[in-house]
Each structure stands twice: as C-alpha cells, then as structure tokens.
C-alpha positions in Angstrom: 99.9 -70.2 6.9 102.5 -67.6 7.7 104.2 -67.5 10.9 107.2 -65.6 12.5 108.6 -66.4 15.8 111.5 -64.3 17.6 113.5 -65.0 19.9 115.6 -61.7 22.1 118.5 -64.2 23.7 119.5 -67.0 21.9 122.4 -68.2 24.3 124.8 -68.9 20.8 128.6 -69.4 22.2 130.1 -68.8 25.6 128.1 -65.1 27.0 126.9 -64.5 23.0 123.8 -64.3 22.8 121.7 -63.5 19.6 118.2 -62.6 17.7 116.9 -64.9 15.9 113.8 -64.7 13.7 112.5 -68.2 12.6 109.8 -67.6 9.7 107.9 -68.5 6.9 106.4 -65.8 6.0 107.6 -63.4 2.6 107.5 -60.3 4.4 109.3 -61.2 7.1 112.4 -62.7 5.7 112.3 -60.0 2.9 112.8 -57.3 5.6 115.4 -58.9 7.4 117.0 -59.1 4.3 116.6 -55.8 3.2 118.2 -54.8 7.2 120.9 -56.9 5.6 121.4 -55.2 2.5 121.4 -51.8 4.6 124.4 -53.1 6.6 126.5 -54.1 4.0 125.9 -51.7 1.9 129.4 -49.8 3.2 131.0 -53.2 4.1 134.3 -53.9 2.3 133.7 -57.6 3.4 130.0 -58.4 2.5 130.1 -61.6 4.3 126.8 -63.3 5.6 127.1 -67.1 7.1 124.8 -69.4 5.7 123.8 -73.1 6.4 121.2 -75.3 4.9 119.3 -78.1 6.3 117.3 -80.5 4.5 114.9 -83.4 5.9 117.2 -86.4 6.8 115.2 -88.8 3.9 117.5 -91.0 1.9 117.6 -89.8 -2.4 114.1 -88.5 -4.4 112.6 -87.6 -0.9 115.3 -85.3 1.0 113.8 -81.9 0.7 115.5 -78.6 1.1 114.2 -77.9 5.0 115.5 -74.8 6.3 118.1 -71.8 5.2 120.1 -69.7 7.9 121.7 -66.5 7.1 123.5 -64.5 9.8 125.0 -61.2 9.0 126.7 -60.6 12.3 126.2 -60.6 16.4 124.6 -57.6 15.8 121.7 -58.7 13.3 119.1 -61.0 13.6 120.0 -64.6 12.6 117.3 -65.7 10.1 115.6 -69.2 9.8 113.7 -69.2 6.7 111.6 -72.4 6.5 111.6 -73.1 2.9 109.7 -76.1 3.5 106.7 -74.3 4.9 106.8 -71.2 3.0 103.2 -71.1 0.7 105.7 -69.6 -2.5 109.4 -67.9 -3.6 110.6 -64.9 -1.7 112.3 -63.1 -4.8 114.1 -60.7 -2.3 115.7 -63.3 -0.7 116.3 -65.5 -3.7 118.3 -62.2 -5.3 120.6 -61.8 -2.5 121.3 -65.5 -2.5 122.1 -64.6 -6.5 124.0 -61.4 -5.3 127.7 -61.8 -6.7 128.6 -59.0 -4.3 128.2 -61.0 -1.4 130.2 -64.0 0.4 128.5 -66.8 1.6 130.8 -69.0 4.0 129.3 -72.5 4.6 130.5 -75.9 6.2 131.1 -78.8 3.2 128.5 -76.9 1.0 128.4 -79.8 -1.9 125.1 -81.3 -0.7 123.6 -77.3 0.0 124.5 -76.9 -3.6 122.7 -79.5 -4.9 119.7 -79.3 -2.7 119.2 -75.8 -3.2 119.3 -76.1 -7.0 116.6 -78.4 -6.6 114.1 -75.5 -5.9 115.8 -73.5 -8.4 118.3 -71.2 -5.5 121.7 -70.5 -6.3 124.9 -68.9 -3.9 126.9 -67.1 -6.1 129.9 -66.7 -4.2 129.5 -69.4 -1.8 132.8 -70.6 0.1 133.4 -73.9 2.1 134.8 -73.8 5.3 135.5 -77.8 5.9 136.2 -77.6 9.4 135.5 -80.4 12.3 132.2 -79.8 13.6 132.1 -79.7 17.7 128.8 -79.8 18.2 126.5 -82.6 16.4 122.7 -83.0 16.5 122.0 -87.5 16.3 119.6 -88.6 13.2 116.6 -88.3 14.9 116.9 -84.4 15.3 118.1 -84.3 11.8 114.6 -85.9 11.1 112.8 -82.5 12.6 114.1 -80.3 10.0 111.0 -79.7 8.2 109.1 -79.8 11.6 107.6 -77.0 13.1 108.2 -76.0 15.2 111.9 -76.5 15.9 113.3 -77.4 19.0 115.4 -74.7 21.4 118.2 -77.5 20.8 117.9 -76.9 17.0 118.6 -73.3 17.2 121.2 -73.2 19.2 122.7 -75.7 17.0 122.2 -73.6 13.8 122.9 -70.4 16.1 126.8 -71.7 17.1 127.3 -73.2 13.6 126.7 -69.9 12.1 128.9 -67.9 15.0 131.8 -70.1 13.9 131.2 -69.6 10.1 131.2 -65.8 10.5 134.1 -65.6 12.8 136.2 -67.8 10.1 134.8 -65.9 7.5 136.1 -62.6 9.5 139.6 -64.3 10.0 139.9 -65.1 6.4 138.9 -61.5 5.1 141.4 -60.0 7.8 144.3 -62.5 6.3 143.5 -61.3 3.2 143.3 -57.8 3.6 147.1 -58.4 5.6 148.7 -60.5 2.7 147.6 -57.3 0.1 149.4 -54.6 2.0 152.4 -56.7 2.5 152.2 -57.0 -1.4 151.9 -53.5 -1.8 154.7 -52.5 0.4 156.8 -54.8 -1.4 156.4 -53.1 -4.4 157.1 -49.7 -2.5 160.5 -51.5 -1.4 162.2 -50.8 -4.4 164.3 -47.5 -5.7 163.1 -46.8 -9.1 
C-alpha cells in the first residue's frame, strides 16, 4: 500500500529548514523527480545529493532500505522507501542511470553494492569521505526498513544531505575557478 507523508519544516542545519517528501508510492517519487529534472535542466552543475540506507542485518539479509535525493534547499528532499515500494519506479531508476547528473555521496562502496542488488545503478556517483558529525547508534540503524521513520531519522538524513550538496557546490565552484585560471594562462602569452 502506497503512502506519502510531507513534512513543510524539517529543521535540517542551523535556521535551514526543508521539505521533505517520504514515500512509497510510484507517482509520487516520479514527480518529484520529474520537478528535479525541470530544475536542472539549465544547470551547468547538475548535482543532486544522494544517501542510501539499508536495514542494519549482517551479509544475505541487509536489504537496500531507503534512497534520499536532494536537489537543493529549495526542492523537496525525497525519501523513497525502496523497501516498501509494491514495484520499480522506471523514472526514478533512469535518473539514477542519467550520466548527466552528479551524485555526491559519503563512502558510497557499500551504496554501490546494495543498490546493484536490486538491479539500480549511479552513473556518475562521487564519494565525499568526510567525518560524519552526527551519528545515529545500531538500534536506529535497525529502523531503516520501518515505517514509519522516526523525526530523528530525518533530520539525520536531512543534515547528511545539506552537507553533501554544500560540498558538492564547493567542489563545482573550485572547479569552475581552476578552468578560467587555465584559460587565462593560455591568454598570457604573445603569439
């Protein structure tokens, strides 16, 4: 059974505050995506923060839980419970594809391998190793696949993604710096 739960406010970092959707259902996540889409359209930087969360079960029985994807303060955050969806969203699984899109993450090898256990592949996925500052204990890990999730919970995944988009941001900006001083070096010179 479908269901979609939004939340206005999510208090994410200091006065942020965010909209988060937290669904199951097709439709739902396939609109948010499509909003996404719309956004980035004219983006230079198509960047959109993702985490993955999985049920805290040790080898054959850790199951791919939950995916986030965050394009920004200014669009929702979505929590698309894999676990509890009835079937594939094939919107959602072809922007994950997308090679036009970055997907920052925190150490990603385990969201790699979990994800390609239900067939779902990042194509440009980048790791941000970084220390985390904000940890939820084993037991919360456990309510993953729960529904449905704790306030604690989102506000976890809600900072986590804040920080990935904001390093994500900072890379893209360094980037975009170090090409123009590469291009006005090559103006530098009389020919």
């Amino acid at each position: 059974m479908g269901f979609i739960k939004e939340f206005m406010e999510v208090q994410a970092h200091g006065n942020t505050k965010l909209h988060v959707i937290h669904t199951n259902d097709l439709h739902k996540a396939a609109t948010t995506i499509e909003q996404y889409e719309r956004h980035l359209e004219f983006e230079r930087h198509k960047i959109v923060g993702v985490d993955v969360e999985y049920t805290n079960n040790v080898g054959e029985d850790q199951k791919l839980a939950l995916v986030q994807l965050s394009d920004g303060k200014d669009h929702p955050v979505l929590l698309f419970q894999l676990s509890a969806a009835d079937k594939n969203c094939t919107r959602f699984d072809n922007f994950l594809a997308d090679p036009r899109y970055t997907f920052p993450g925190f150490s990603i090898d385990g969201d790699i391998e979990m994800l390609g256990h239900v067939r779902l592949e990042i194509a440009h996925f980048v790791d941000i190793q970084k220390e985390w500052r904000k940890k939820l204990t084993n037991a919360e890990h456990q309510r993953w696949a729960r529904m449905p999730l704790s306030m604690r919970h989102i506000e976890y995944e809600i900072w986590s993604r804040l920080t990935i988009i904001q390093e994500g941001l900072h890379r893209a900006k360094l980037e975009k710096e170090q090409t123009r001083k590469r291009a006005r070096s090559w103006g530098d010179y009389d020919y």
